[in-house]
N, C-alpha and C positions, 0 to 999 in steps of 0.2 A: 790515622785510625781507619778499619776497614768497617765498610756498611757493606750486611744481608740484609736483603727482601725477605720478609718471609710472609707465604699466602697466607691468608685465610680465610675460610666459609664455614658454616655449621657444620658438626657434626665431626667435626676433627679430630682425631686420633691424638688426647690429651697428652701421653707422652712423647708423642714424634713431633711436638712441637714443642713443650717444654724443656723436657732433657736437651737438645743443640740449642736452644735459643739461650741457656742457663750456663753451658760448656763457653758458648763463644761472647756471654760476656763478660764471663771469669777471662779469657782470654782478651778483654780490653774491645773486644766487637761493639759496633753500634749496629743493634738489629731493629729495623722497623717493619711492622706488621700492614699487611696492606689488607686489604678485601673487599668489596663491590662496592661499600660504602661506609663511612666510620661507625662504629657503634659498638654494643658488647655481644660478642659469637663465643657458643660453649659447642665444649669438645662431647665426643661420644658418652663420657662419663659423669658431665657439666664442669670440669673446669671452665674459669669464664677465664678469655684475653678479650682486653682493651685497646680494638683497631682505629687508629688516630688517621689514617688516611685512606684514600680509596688506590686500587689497582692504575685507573683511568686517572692519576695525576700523578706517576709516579714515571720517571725514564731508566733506562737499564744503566744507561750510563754512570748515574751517580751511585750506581752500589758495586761490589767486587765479588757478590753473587749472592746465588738467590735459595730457598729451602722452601718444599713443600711437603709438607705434611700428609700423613696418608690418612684412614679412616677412611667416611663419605665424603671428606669435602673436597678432593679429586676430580669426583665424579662430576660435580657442582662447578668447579672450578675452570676444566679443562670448556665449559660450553663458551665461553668468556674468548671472543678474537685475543682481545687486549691481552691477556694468561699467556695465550700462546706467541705473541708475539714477545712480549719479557723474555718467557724462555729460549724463544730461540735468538733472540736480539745477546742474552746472556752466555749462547752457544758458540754465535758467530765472533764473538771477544773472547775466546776462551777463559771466561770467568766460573767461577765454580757452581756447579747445581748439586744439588742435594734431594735427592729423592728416595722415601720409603716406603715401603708394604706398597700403598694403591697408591703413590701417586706417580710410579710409572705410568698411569693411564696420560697423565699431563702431559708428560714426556711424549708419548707418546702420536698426542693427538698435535701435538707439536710438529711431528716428525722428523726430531733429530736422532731417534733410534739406529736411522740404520746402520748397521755393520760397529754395532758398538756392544760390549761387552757388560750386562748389568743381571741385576737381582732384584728382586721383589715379593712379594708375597706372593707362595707359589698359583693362589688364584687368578691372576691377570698372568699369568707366564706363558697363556695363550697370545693372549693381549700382545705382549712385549716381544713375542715369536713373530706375530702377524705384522706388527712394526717396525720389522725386519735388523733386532737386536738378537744377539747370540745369548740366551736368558742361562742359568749358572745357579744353583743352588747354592749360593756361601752367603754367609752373615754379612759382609762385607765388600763389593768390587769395586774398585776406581778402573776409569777407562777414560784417559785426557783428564776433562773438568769434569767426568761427571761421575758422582761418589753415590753409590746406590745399597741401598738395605733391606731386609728382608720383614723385619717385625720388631717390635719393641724391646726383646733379649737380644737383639744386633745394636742397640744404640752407642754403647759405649763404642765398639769400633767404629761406628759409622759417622760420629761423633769426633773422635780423634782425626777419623781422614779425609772429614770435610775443613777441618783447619788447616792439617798437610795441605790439603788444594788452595785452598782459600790463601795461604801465605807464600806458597812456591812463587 
């Protein structure tokens, strides 16, 4: 069976975390939600999810990749050494990341951007320029592991081609 990571912090973009978190365990995924510390975090809209562990005890290793969520909790997220190092620990395994609308910033503060091919909401597409990614207006890009989207009317592809990645 494969395990995603998937972040979270307040203020998360309720559908960039539920539509793939619902896709990939119709698809038999075990998806475990992490976040700073266990407790109940609602999305930009209040959906609530129920984070049963923290970031800081979780290793990249036992998952076959990772999802973040865009909205505000990106912003939140990427301040976190621990964030950045999952991602790029999940980089250097070429395991699958999943990033939409804002949380290329994660990606970003990560610095596995460069010379990689992704999308995002086109408000960080400075961000993801300055990260030294080749940023692309489309619903949907893969580039290796990492399966990138633009907004909430991108979920179903971006959704399909994070399981492509996730299974290859």
């Amino acid at each position: 069976m494969k395990r995603v990571l998937a972040l979270i912090s307040e203020d998360f973009e309720d559908l960039e975390v539920w539509y793939p978190v619902l896709r990939l365990r119709e698809a038999d995924v075990e998806v475990v939600f992490a976040a700073e510390k266990p407790g109940l975090y609602h999305g930009k809209y209040g959906v609530p999810c129920e984070v049963e562990t923290s970031f800081f005890d979780v290793d990249a290793k036992d998952f076959d990749g990772i999802l973040v969520p865009g909205g505000w909790a990106p912003d939140k997220l990427r301040r976190f050494p621990k964030v950045l190092d999952l991602v790029r620990e999940m980089d250097a395994a070429d395991k699958a990341i999943g990033e939409i609308c804002h949380a290329g910033w994660v990606l970003a503060s990560a610095g596995i951007l460069k010379g990689r091919r992704v999308t995002s909401t086109p408000g960080i597409k400075d961000d993801m320029r300055n990260a030294g990614a080749e940023w692309v207006d489309e619903a949907c890009v893969v580039d290796g592991n990492i399966v990138s989207g633009r907004r909430p009317p991108d979920l179903p592809a971006y959704a399909v081609a994070f399981l492509d990645v996730l299974n290859r």
